[in-house]
C-alpha positions in Angstrom: 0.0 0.0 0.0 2.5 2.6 -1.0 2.3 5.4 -3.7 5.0 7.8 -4.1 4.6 11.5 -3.5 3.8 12.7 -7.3 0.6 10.2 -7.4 -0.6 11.0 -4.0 -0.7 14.8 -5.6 -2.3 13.7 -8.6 -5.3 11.3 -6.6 -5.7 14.1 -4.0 -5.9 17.1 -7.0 -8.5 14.4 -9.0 -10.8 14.1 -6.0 -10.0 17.6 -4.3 -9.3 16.4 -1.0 -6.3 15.0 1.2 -5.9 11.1 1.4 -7.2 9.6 4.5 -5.7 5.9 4.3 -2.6 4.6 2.2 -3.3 3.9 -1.2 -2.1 1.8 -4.5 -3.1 2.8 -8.2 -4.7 -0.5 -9.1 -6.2 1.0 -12.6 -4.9 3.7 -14.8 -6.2 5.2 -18.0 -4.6 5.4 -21.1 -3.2 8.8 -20.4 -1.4 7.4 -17.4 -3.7 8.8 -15.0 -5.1 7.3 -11.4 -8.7 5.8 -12.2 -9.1 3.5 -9.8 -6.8 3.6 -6.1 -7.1 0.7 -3.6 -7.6 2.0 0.1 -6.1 0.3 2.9 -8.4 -0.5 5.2 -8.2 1.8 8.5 -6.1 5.0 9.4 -4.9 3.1 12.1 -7.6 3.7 14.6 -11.1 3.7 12.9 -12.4 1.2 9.8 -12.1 2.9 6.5 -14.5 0.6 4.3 -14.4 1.9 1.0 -11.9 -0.3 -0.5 -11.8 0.9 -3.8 -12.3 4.9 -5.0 -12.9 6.1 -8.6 -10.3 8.8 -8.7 -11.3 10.0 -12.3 -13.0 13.3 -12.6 -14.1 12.6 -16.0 -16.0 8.9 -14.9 -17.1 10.1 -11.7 -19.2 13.3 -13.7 -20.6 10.8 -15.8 -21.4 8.3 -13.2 -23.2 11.1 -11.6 -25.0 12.0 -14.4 -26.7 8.6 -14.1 -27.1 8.8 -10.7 -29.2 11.8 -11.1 -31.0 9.8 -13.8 -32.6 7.4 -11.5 -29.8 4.5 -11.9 -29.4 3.6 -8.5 -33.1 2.7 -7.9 -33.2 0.9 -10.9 -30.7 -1.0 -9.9 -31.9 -1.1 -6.8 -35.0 -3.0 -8.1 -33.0 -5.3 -10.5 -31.3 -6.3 -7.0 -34.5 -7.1 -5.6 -36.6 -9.0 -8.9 -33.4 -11.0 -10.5 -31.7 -13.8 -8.4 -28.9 -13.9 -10.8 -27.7 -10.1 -10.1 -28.7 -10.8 -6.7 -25.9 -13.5 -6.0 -23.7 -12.0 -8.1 -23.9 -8.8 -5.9 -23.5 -11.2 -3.2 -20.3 -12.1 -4.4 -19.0 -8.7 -5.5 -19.2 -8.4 -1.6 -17.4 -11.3 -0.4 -14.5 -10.5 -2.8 -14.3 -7.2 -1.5 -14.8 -8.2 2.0 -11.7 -11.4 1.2 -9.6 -8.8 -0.2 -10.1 -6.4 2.7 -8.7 -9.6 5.0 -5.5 -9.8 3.3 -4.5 -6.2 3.2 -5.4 -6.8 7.2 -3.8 -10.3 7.7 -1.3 -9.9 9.9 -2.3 -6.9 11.5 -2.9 -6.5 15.3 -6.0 -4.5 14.6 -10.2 -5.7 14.8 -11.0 -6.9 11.5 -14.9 -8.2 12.5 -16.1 -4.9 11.3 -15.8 -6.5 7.9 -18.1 -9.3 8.0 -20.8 -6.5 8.8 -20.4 -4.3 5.7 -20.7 -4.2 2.0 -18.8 -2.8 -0.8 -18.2 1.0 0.7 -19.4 0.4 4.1 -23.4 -0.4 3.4 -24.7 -2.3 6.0 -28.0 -3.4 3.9 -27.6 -4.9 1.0 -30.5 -4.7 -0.9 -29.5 -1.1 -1.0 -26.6 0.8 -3.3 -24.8 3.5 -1.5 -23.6 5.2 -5.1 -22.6 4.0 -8.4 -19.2 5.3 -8.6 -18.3 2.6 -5.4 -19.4 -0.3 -7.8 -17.4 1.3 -10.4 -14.4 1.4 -8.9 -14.5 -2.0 -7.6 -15.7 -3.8 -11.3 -12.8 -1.6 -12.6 -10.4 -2.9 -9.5 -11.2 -6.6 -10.8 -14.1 -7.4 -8.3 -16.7 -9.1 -10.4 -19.4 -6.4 -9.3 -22.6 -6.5 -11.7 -23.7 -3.1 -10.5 -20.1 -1.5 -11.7 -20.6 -3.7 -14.7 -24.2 -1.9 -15.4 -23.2 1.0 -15.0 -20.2 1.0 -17.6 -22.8 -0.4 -20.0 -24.7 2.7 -19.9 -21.7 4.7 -20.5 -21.0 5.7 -24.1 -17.1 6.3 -23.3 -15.2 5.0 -20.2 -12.7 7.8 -20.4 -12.3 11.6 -21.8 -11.1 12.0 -25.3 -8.4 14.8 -23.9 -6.6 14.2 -20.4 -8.6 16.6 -18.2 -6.0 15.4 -15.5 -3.2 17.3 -17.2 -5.3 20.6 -16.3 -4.8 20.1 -12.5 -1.2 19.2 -11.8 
């Protein structure tokens, strides 16, 4: 879980905000550019569930385009009416809770906290706490059909000039 300085200044100018947690680049774009970081797991002290964070501007506008849309409760009620997206949801969750484990294996820290959360920190499942969470995870390698969805409904998965460039 170690970036060097120059990517913690990049992640931290694409989601305007200091880092709370260590962090790896797990996905890049084909500029070069963070769009995907993997979180560990506490700052130390407290949980920090959201394992996975979609770091690029240009994705994260157009996630929440959808989100505004309506997406969420639709698939919301695709989680509720098809078994099939139900277990694979399901499994989304135990991947991201297993990979949680081994970033924490070895650690003399509380890890129960994990067997009580989803993907972000949800505590109910049959709800989605936001699209861009699922996207980062399908895009981190998780086999999340909500992430999955949603890049479906996208026309391109990243900008056609590297908006990054503009804020470093």
């Amino acid at each position: 879980m170690v970036c060097d300085a120059s990517e913690k200044r990049i992640v931290e100018a694409q989601i305007g905000r200091k880092t709370k947690v260590p962090f790896t680049v797990v996905k890049r774009c084909s500029y070069g550019y963070p769009v995907v970081i993997e979180c560990f797991p506490t700052d130390g002290r407290v949980p920090f569930p959201t394992l996975h964070w979609l770091t690029c501007p240009y994705l994260r506008k157009e996630i929440a385009r959808l989100e505004e849309k309506g997406m969420i409760k639709q698939l919301e009620n695709l989680l509720r009416i098809s078994e099939s997206f139900k277990s694979a949801y399901e499994k989304a969750v135990e991947c991201d809770r297993k990979r949680k484990l081994e970033l924490l294996k070895g650690r003399k820290m509380d890890s129960s906290w994990v067997y009580e959360v989803g993907i972000g920190g949800i505590c109910d499942l049959q709800h989605i706490k936001c699209l861009h969470l699922h996207v980062a995870s399908y895009l981190a390698g998780i086999p999340n059909p909500v992430g999955k969805k949603v890049l479906e409904s996208l026309d391109d998965l990243e900008c056609r000039v590297p908006l990054c460039s503009r804020l470093i």
